[in-house]
N, CA, C and O atoms as CSV, one atom per row, in Angstrom:
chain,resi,resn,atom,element,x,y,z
A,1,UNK,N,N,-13.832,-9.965,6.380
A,1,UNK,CA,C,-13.336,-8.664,6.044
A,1,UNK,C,C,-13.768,-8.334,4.627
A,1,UNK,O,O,-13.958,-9.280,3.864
A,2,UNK,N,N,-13.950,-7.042,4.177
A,2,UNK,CA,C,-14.443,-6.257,3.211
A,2,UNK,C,C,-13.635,-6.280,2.080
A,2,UNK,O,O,-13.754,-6.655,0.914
A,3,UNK,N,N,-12.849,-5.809,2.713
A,3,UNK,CA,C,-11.325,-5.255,1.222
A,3,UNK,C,C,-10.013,-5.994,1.267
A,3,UNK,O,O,-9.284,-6.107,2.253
A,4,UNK,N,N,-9.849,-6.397,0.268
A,4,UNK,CA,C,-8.317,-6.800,-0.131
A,4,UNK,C,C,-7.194,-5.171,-0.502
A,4,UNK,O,O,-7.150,-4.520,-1.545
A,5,UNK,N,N,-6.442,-4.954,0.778
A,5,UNK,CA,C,-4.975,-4.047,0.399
A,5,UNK,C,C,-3.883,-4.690,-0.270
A,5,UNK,O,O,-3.656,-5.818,0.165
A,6,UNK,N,N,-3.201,-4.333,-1.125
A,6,UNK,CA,C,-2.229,-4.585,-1.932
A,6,UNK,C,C,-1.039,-3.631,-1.664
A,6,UNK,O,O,-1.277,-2.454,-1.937
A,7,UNK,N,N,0.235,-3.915,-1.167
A,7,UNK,CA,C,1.512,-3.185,-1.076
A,7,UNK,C,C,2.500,-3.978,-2.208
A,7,UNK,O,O,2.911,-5.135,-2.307
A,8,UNK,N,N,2.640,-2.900,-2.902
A,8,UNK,CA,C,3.684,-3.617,-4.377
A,8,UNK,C,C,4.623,-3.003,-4.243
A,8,UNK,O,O,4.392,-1.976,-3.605
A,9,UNK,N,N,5.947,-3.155,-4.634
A,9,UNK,CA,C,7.266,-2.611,-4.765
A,9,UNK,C,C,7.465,-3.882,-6.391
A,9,UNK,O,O,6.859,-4.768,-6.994
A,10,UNK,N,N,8.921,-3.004,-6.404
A,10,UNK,CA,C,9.467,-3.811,-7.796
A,10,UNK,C,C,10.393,-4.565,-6.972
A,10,UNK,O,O,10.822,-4.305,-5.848
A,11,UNK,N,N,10.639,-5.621,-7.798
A,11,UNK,CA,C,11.674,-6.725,-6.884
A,11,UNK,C,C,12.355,-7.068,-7.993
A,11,UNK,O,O,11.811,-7.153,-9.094
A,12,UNK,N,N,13.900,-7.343,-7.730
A,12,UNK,CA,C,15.106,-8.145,-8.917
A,12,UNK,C,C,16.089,-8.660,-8.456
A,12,UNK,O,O,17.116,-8.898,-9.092
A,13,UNK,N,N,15.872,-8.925,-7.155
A,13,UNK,CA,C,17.011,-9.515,-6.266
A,13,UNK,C,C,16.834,-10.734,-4.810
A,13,UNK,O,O,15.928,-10.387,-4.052
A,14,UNK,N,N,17.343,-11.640,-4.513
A,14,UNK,CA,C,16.918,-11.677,-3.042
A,14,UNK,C,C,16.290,-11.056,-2.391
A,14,UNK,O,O,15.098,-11.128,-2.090
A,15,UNK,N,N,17.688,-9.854,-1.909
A,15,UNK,CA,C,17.817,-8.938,-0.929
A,15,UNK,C,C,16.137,-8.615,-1.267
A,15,UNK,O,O,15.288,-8.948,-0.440
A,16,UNK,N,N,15.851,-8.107,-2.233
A,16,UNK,CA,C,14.292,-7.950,-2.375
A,16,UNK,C,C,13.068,-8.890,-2.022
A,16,UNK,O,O,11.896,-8.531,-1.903
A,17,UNK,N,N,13.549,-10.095,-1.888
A,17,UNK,CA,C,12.664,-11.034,-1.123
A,17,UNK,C,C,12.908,-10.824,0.254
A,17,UNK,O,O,11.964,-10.315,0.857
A,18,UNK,N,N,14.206,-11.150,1.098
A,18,UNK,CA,C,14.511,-10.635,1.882
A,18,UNK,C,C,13.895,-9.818,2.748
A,18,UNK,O,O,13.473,-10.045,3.882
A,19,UNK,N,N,13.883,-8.451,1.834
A,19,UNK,CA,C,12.690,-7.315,2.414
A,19,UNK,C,C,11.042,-7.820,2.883
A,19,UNK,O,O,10.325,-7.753,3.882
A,20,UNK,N,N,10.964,-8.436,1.265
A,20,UNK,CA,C,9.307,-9.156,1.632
A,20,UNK,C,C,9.110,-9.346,3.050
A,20,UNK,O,O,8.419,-8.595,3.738
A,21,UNK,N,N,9.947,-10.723,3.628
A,21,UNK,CA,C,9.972,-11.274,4.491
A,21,UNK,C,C,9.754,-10.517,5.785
A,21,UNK,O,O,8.758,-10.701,6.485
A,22,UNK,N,N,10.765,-9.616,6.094
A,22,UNK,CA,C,10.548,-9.278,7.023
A,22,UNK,C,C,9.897,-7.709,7.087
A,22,UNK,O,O,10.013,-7.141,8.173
A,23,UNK,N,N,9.383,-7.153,6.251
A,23,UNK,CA,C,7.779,-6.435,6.347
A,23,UNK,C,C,6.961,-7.247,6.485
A,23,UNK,O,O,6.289,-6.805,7.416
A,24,UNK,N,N,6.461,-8.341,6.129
A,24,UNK,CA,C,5.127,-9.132,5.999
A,24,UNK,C,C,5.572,-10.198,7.618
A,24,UNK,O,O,4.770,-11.032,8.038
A,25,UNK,N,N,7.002,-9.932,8.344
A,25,UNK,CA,C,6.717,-10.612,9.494
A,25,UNK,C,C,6.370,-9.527,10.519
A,25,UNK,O,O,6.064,-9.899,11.651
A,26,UNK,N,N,6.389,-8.191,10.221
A,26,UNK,CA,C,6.317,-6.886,11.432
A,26,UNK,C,C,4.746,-6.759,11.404
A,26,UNK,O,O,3.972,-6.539,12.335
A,27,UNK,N,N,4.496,-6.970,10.020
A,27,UNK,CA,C,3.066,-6.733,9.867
A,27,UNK,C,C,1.907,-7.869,10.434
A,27,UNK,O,O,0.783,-7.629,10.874
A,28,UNK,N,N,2.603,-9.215,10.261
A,28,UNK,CA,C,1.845,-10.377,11.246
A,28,UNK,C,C,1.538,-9.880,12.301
A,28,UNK,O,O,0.404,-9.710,12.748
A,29,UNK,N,N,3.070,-9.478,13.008
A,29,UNK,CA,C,3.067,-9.647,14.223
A,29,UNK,C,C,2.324,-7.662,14.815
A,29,UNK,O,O,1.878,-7.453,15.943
A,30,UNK,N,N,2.391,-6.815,13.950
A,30,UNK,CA,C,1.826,-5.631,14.710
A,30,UNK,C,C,0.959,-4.783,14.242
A,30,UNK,O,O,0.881,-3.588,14.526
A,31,UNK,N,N,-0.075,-5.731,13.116
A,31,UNK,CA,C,-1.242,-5.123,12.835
A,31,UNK,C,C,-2.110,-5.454,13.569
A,31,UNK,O,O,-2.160,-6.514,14.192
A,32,UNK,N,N,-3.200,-4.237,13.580
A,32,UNK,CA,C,-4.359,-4.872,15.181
A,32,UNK,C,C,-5.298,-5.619,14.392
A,32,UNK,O,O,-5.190,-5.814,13.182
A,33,UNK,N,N,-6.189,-6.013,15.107
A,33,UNK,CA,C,-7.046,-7.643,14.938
A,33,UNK,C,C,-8.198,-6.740,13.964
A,33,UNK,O,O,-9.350,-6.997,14.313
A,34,UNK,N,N,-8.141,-6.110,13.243
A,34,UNK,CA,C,-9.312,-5.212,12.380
A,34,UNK,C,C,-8.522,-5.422,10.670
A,34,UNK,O,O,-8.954,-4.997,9.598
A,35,UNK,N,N,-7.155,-6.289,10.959
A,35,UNK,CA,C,-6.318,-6.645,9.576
A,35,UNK,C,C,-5.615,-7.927,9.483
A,35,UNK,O,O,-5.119,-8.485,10.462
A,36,UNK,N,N,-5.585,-8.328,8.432
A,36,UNK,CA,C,-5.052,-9.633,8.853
A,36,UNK,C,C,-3.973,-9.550,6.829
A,36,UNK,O,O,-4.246,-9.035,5.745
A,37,UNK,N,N,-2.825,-10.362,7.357
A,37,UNK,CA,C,-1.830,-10.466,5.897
A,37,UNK,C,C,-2.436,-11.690,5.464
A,37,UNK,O,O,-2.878,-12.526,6.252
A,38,UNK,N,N,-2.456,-11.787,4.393
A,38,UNK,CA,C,-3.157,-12.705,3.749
A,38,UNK,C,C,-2.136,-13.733,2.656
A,38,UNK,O,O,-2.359,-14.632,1.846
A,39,UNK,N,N,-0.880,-12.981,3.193
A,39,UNK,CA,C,-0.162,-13.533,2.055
A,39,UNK,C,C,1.038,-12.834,0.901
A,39,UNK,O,O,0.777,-11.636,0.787
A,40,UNK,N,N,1.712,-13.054,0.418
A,40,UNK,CA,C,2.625,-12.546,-0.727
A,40,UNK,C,C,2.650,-13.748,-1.912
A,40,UNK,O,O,2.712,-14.976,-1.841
A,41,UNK,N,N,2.560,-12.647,-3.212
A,41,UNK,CA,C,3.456,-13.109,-4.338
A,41,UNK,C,C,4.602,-12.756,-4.901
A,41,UNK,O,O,5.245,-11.996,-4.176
A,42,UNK,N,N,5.091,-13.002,-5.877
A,42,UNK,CA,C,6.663,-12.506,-6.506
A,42,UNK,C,C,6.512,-12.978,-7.894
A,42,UNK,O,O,5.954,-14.040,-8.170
A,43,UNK,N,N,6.877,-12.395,-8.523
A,43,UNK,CA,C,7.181,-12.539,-10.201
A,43,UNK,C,C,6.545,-11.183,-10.995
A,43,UNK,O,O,5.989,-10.139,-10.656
A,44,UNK,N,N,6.958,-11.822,-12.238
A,44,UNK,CA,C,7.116,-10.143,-13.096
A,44,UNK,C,C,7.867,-9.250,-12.918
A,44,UNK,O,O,7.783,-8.365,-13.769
A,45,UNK,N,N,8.823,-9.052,-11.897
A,45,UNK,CA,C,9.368,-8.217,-11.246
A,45,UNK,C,C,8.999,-7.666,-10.485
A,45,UNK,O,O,9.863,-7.049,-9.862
A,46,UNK,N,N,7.832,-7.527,-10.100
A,46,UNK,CA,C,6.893,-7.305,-8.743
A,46,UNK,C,C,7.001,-8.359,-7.425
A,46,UNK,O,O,7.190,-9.574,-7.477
A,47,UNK,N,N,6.824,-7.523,-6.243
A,47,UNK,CA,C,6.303,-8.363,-5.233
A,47,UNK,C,C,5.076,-7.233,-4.417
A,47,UNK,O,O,5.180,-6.070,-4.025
A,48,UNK,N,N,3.995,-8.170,-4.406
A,48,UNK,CA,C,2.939,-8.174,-3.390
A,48,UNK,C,C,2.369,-8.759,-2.359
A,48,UNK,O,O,2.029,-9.933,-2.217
A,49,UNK,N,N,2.268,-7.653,-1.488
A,49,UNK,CA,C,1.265,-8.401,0.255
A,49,UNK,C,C,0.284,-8.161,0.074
A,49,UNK,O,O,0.206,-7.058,-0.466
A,50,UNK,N,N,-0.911,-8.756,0.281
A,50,UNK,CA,C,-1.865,-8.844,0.483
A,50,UNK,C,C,-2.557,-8.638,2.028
A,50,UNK,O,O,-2.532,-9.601,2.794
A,51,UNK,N,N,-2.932,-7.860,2.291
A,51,UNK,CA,C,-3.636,-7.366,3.214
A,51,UNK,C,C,-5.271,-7.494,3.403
A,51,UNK,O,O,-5.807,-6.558,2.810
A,52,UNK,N,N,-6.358,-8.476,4.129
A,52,UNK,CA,C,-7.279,-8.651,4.535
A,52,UNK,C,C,-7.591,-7.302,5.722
A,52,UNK,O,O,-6.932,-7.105,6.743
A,53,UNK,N,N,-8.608,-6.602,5.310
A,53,UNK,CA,C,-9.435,-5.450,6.057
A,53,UNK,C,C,-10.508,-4.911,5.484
A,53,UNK,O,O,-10.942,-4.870,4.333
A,54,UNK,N,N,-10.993,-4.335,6.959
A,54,UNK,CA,C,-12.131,-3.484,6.893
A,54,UNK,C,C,-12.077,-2.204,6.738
A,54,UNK,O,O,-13.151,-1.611,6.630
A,55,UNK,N,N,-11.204,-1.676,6.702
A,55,UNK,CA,C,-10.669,-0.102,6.638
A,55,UNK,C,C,-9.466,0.010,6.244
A,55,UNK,O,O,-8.521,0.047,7.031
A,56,UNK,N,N,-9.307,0.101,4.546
A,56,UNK,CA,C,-8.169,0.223,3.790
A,56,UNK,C,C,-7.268,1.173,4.340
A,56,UNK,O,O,-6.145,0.855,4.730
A,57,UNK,N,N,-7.864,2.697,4.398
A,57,UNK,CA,C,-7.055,3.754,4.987
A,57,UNK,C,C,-6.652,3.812,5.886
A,57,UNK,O,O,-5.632,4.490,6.011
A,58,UNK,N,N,-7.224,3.133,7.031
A,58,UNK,CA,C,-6.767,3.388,8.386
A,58,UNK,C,C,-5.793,2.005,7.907
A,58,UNK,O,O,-4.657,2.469,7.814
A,59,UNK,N,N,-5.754,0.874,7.648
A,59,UNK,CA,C,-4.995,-0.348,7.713
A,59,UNK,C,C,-3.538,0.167,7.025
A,59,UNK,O,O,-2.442,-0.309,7.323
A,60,UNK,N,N,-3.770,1.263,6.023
A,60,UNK,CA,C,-2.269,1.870,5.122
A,60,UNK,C,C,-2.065,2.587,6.255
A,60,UNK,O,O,-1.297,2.027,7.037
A,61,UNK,N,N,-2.579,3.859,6.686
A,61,UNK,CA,C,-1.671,4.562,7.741
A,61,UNK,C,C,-0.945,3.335,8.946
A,61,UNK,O,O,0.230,3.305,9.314
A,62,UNK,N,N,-1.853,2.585,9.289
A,62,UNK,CA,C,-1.221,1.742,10.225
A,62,UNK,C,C,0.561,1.136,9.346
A,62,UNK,O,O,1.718,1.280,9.742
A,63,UNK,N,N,0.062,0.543,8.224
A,63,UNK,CA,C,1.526,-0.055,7.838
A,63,UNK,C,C,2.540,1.185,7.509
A,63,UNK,O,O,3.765,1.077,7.561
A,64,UNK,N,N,1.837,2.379,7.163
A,64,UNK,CA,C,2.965,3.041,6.980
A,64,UNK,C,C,3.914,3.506,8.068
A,64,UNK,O,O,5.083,3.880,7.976
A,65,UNK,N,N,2.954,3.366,9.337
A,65,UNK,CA,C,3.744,3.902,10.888
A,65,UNK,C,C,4.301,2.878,11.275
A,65,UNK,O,O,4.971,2.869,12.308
A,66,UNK,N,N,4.093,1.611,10.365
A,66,UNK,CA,C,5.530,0.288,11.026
A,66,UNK,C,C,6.487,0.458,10.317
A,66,UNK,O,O,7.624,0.620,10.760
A,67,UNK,N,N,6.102,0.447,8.767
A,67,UNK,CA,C,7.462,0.373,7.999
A,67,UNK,C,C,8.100,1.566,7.139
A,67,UNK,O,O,8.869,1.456,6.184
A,68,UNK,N,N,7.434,3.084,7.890
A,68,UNK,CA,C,7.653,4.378,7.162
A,68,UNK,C,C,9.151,4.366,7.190
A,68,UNK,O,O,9.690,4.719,6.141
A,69,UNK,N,N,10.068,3.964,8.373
A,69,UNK,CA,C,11.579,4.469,8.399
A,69,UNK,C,C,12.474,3.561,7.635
A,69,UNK,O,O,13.692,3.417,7.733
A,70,UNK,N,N,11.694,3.035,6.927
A,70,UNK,CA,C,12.808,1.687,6.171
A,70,UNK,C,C,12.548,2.167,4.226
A,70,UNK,O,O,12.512,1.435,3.237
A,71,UNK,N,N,12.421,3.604,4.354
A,71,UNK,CA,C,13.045,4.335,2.759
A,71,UNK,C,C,12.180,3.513,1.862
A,71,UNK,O,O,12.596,3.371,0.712
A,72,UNK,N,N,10.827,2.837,2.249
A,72,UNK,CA,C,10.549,1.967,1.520
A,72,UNK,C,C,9.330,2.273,0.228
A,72,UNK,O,O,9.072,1.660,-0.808
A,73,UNK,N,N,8.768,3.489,0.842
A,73,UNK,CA,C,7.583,4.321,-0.376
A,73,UNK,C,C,7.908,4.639,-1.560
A,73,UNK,O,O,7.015,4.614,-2.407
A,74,UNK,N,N,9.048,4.963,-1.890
A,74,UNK,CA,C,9.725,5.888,-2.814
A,74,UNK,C,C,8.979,4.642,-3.916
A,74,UNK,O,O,7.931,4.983,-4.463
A,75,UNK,N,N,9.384,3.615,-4.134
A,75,UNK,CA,C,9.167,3.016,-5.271
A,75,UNK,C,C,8.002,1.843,-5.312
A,75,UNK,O,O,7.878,0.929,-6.127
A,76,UNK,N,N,7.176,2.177,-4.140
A,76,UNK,CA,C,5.922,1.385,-3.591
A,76,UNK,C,C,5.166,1.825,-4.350
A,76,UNK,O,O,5.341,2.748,-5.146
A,77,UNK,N,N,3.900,0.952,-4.097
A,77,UNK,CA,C,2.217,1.382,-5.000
A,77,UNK,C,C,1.763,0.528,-4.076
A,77,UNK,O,O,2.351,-0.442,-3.597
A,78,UNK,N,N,0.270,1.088,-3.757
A,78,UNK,CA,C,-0.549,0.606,-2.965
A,78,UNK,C,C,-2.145,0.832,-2.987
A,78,UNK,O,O,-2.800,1.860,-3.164
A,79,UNK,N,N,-2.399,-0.043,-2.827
A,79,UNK,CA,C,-3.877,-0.315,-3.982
A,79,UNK,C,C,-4.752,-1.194,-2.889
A,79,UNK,O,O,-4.291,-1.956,-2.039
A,80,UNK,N,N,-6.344,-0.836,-3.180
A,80,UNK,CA,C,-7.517,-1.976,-2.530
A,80,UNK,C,C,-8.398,-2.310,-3.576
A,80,UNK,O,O,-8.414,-1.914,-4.742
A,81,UNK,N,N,-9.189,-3.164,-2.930
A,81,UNK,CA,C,-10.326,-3.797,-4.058
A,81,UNK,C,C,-11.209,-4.514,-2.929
A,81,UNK,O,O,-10.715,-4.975,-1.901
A,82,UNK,N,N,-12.952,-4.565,-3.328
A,82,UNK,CA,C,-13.770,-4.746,-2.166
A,82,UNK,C,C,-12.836,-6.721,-2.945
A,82,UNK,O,O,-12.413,-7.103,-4.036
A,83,UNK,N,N,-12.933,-7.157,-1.935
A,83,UNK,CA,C,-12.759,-8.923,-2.035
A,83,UNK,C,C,-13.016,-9.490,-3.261
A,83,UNK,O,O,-12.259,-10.170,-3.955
A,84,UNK,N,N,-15.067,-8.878,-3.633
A,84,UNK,CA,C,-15.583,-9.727,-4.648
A,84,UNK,C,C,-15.230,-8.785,-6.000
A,84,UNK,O,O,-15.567,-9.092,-7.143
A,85,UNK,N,N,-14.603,-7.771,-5.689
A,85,UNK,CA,C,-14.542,-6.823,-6.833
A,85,UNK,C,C,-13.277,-7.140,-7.983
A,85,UNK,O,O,-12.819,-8.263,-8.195
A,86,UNK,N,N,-12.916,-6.106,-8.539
A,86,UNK,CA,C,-11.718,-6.668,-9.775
A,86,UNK,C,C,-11.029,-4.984,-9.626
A,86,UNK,O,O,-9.806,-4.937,-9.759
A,87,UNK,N,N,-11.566,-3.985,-9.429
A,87,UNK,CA,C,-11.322,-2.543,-9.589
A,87,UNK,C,C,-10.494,-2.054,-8.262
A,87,UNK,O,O,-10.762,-2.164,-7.066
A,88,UNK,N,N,-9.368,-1.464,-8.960
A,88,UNK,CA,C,-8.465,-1.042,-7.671
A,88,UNK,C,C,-8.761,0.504,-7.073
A,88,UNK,O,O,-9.078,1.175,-8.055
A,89,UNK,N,N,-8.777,0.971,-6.402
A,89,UNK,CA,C,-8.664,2.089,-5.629
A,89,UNK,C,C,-7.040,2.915,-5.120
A,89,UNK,O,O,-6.575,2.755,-3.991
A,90,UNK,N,N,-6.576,3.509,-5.858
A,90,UNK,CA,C,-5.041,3.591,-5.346
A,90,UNK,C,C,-5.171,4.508,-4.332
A,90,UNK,O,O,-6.071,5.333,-4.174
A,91,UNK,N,N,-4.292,4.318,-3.722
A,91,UNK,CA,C,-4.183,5.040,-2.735
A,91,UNK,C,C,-2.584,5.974,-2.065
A,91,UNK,O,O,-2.627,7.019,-1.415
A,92,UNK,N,N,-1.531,5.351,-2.397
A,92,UNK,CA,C,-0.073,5.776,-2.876
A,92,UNK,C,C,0.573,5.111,-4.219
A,92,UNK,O,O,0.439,3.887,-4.241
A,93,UNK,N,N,1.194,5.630,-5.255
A,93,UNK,CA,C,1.094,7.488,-5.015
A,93,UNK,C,C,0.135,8.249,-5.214
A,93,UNK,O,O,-0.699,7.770,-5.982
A,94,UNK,N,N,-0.192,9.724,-4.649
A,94,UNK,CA,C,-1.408,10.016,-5.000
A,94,UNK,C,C,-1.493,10.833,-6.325
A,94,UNK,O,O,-2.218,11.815,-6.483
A,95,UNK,N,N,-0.375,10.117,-7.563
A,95,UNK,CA,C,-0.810,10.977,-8.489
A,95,UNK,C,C,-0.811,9.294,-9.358
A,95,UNK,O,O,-0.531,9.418,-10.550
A,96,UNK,N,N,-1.013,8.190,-9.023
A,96,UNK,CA,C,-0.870,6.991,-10.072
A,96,UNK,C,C,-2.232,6.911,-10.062
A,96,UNK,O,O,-2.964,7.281,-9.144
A,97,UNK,N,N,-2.688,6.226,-11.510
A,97,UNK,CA,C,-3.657,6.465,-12.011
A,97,UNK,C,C,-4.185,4.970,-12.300
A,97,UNK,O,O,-5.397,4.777,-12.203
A,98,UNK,N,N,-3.432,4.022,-12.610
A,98,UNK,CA,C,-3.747,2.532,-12.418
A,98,UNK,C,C,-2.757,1.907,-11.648
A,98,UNK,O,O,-1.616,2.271,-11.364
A,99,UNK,N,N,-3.477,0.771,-11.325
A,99,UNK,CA,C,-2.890,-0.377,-10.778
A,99,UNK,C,C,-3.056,-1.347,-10.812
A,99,UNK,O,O,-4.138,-1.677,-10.325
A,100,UNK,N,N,-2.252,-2.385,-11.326
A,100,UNK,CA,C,-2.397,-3.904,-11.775
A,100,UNK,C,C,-1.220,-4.450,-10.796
A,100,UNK,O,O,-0.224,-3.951,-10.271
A,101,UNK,N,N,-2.045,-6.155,-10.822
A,101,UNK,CA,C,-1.033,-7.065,-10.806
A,101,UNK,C,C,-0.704,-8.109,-11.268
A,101,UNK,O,O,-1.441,-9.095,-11.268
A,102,UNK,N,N,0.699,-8.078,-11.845
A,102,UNK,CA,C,0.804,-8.969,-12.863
A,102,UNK,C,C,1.204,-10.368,-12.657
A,102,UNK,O,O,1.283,-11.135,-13.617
């Protein structure tokens, strides 16, 4: 696969791992075979999934139609980078202007 997707939220609690968990188990189990999770971190107050694909945009609309009803965008950022690259591409929100991870 081409691109590394990144889904970040801020995290300061369990309950915020918690969440991790079971987005990154809906997403195992009901992204199609064109994406693959690659994984999560936690710290800084951040948590990130990592998303393996070939089609960033279509792979975000896909996660957003699993996990749109769980209030979860409001304080999300979501970002790609080709694999070998370092430069993010944001993609929600569409007015953020960088994106790191720390």
């Amino acid at each position: 696969m081409k691109y590394q997707l990144v889904l970040q939220w801020p995290a300061s609690s369990i309950q915020d791992y918690d969440t991790l968990i079971a987005i990154e188990e809906v997403l195992n189990e009901q992204l199609d075979h064109g994406s693959e999770v690659d994984g999560h971190d936690v710290g800084s107050g951040e948590i990130n999934i990592f998303i393996h694909t070939n089609d960033p945009t279509k792979t975000f609309k896909a996660v957003e139609a699993l996990i749109g009803l769980r209030g979860f965008w409001a304080d999300s950022r979501v970002a790609y980078r080709e694999l070998a690259g370092s430069n993010y591409v944001v993609i929600w929100p569409k007015d953020l202007n960088e994106f790191n991870i720390m």
